[in-house]
N, C-alpha and C positions, 0 to 999 in steps of 0.2 A: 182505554184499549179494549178492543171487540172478544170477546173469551168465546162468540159463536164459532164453532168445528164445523164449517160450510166448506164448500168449495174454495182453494186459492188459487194462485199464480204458482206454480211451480218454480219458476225461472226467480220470482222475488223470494221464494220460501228461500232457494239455494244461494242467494245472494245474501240473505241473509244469516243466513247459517255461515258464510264466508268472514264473520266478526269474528268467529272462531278460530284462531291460529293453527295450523297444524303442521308436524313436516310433512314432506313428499319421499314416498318409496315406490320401486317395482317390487311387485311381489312376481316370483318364477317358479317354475313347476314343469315336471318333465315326465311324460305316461312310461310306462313300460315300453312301448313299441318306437321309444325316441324322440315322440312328437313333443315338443318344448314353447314355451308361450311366456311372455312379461307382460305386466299392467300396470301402468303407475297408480297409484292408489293414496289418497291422504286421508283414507277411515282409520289408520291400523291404531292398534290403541292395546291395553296389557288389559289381562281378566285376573289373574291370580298369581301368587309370585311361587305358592305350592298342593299342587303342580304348575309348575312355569307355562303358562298358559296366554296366549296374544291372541286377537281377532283383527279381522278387518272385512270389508263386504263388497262383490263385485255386483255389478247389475247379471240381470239373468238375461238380459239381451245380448251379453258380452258373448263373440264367440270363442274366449278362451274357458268357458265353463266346462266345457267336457273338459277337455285338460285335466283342469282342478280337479275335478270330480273320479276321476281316476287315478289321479297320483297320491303316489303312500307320502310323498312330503312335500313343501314347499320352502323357499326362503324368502323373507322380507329385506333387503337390501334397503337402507335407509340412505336415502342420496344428501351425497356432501355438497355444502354449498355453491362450486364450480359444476356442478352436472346439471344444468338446467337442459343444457342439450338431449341429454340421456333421461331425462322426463319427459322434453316434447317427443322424442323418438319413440318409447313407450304409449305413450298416448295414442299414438294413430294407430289403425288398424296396417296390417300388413303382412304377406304369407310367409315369412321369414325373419321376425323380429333381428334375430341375433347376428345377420348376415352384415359382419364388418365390422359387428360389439364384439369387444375383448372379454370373457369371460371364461367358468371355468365350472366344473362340474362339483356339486355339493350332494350333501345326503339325498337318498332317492334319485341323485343324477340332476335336482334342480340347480339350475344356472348362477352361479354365484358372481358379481360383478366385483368389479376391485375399485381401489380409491375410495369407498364407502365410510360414509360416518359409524357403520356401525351393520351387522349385519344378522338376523336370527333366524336358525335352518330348524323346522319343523316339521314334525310326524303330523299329518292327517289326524282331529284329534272329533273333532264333531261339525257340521254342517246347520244353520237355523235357518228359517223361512223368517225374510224382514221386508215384505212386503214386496218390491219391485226389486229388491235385492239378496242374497246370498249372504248370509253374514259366516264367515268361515272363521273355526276355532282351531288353534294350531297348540301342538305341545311342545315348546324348544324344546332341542335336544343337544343345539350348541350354540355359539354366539361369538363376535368377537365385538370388539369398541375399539375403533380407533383412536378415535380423539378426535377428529374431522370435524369440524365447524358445522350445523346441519343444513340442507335449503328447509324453508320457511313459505308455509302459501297462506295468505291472509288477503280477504279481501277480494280475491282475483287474480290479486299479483302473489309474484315469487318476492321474496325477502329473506333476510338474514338475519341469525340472532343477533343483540345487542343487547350490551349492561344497561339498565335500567341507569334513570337519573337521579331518583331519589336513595340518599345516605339520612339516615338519623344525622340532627343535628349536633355541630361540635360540642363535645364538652368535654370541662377542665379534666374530667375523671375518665376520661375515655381510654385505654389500653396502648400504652405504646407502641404496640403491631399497630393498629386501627389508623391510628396518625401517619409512622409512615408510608402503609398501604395510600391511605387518600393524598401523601406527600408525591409519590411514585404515580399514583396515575394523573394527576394535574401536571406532572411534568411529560405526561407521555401522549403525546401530539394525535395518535392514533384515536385514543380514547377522548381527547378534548373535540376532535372533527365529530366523532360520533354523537358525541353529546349537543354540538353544537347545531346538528341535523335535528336532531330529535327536537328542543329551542325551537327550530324554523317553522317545523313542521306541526308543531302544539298551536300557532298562530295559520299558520297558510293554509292547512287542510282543511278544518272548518269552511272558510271562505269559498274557498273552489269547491266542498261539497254543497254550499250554500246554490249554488248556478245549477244544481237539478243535475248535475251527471259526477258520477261515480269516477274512483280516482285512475281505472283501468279506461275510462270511456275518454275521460278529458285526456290525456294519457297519447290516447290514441290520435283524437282529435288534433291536438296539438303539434303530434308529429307527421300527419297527411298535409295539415296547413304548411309547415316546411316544404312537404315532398306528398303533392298534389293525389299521386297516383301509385302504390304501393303494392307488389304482390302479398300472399299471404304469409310466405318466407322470408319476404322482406321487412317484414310488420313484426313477425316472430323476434330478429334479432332486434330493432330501433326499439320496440315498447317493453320487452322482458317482459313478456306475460306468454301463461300456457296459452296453447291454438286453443282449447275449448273457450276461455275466457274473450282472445280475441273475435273468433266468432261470435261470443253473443253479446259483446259490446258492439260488433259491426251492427247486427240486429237492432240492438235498438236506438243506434245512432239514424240507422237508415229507416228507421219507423219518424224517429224525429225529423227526417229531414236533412240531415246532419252529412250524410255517407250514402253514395252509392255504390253498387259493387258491378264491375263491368268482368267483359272477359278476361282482363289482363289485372284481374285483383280489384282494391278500395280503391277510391276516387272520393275525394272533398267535394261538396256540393257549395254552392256561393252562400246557401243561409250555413255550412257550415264553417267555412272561412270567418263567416263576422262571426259567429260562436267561439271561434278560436282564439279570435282577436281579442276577444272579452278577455277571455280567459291567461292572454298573453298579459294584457292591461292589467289585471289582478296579482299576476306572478311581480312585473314591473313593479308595482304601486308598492302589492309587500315588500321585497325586494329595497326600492328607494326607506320606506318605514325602517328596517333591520336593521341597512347601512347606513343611515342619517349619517350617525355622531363620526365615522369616518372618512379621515381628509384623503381626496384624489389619489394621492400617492402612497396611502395605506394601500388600498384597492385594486391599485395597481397592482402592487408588490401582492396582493394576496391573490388579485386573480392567475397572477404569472405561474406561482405556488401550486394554486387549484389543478391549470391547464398543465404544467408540467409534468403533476402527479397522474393527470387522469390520462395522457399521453403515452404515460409509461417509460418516457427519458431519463437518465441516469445525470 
């Protein structure tokens, strides 16, 4: 590996940095004379527990800087895993963020959102020079937790937490809690699908990142192949990914070849289709691999299962 500090790619630096898991919050702030502004942001991160101290960092291109730069506090709203909406909303530029979000006024008068996993209202505490960015230091002054499940951006995409899959292995001496804890979640259906994703995915994502595109870009691809021609709000809800991500998967789909982008949104291009095709071929091929040892009418019954739950019928 190259340890030369030359010139890179920016766009690969930040894709790379994207290995990095983090949640997604709006951070909100609100001046003296009223003027109020959100940004979704996933730098935010703790400094110190005393003084209760958090950062996070905006670009200085952002025009919610003055904002910040003038209000005595902010709040971090830490978005719960059904707000993926309320992160793409935040994300785009717009003269009136809050026009139609249900919110509510917090210290200094910053914007407090509800439903939130978790929410920490801060004093203005110090401001750092981080290069192309603003790294801003806040001093909670209060907090709440609800218990909310958090969103999760990894990679590009939005995700959700999940229990890992590995348990120390059984033994004779192990704690009577210990036993029926792992009795109770092997009978709990919720936690056996998760695990069984996880299974899928330890085999299939290698493969499909073997084909040279990332899991936001085949993602994408895969879904124009269904539906040829796609606005960008249309793309938004079918792939669950933020708009920044789908833009710059459109980018470099349409560098390959892959996507064009017309007046009425993305468009598959023919060398895109058979890219897709591949990629369909690969989900199949794993897919037949996983299911082998299952008769017809296991399949059956388990797709019916699948479609009913993801249908949302009772």
């Amino acid at each position: 590996m190259s340890n030369q500090a030359t010139a890179f790619d920016s766009k690969a630096f930040r894709r790379a940095l994207g290995n990095f898991a983090t949640g997604v919050t709006v951070v909100t702030a609100r001046t003296a004379d009223g003027t109020q502004t959100g940004v979704t942001a996933n730098s935010f991160n703790s400094v110190s527990l005393d003084p209760a101290l958090i950062l996070w960092s905006i670009d200085k291109r952002s025009g919610s800087c003055k904002v910040f730069e003038e209000a005595t506090h902010f709040a971090v709203n830490i978005l719960a895993a059904d707000q993926i909406e309320l992160s793409n909303h935040f994300a785009r530029p717009g003269e009136d963020k809050f026009a139609g979000i249900e919110h509510s006024a917090g210290l200094g008068g910053a914007p407090l959102l509800p439903h939130t996993a978790a929410c920490f209202q801060c004093e203005a505490y110090q401001t750092v020079d981080g290069g192309d960015h603003w790294i801003l230091i806040g001093k909670v002054v209060a907090f709440e937790d609800t218990g909310r499940a958090p969103l999760v951006y990894h990679q590009g995409s939005y995700a959700v937490v999940m229990p890992h899959s590995r348990f120390p292995a059984k033994t004779d001496n192990q704690p009577a809690a210990v036993q029926q804890l792992k009795g109770r979640l092997n009978d709990n259906l919720y936690y056996l699908m998760t695990q069984a994703v996880r299974a899928y995915q330890a085999d299939y994502a290698p493969l499909q990142l073997s084909t040279g595109l990332r899991t936001s870009e085949a993602r994408m691809l895969m879904v124009l192949q269904q539906t040829p021609s796609l606005s960008l709000k249309e793309l938004l809800t079918e792939v669950n990914l933020p708009e920044i991500e789908v833009t710059e998967a459109a980018e470099i789909l349409q560098r390959k070849g892959l996507v064009d982008l017309t007046d009425d949104g993305y468009r598959i291009t023919e060398q895109g289709v058979e890219q897709a095709e591949a990629l369909w071929r690969l989900a199949e091929e794993e897919q037949a691999k996983m299911f082998s040892r299952f008769s017809e009418e296991e399949l059956a019954t388990f797709k019916k299962v699948l479609s009913t739950l993801a249908s949302g019928s009772n």
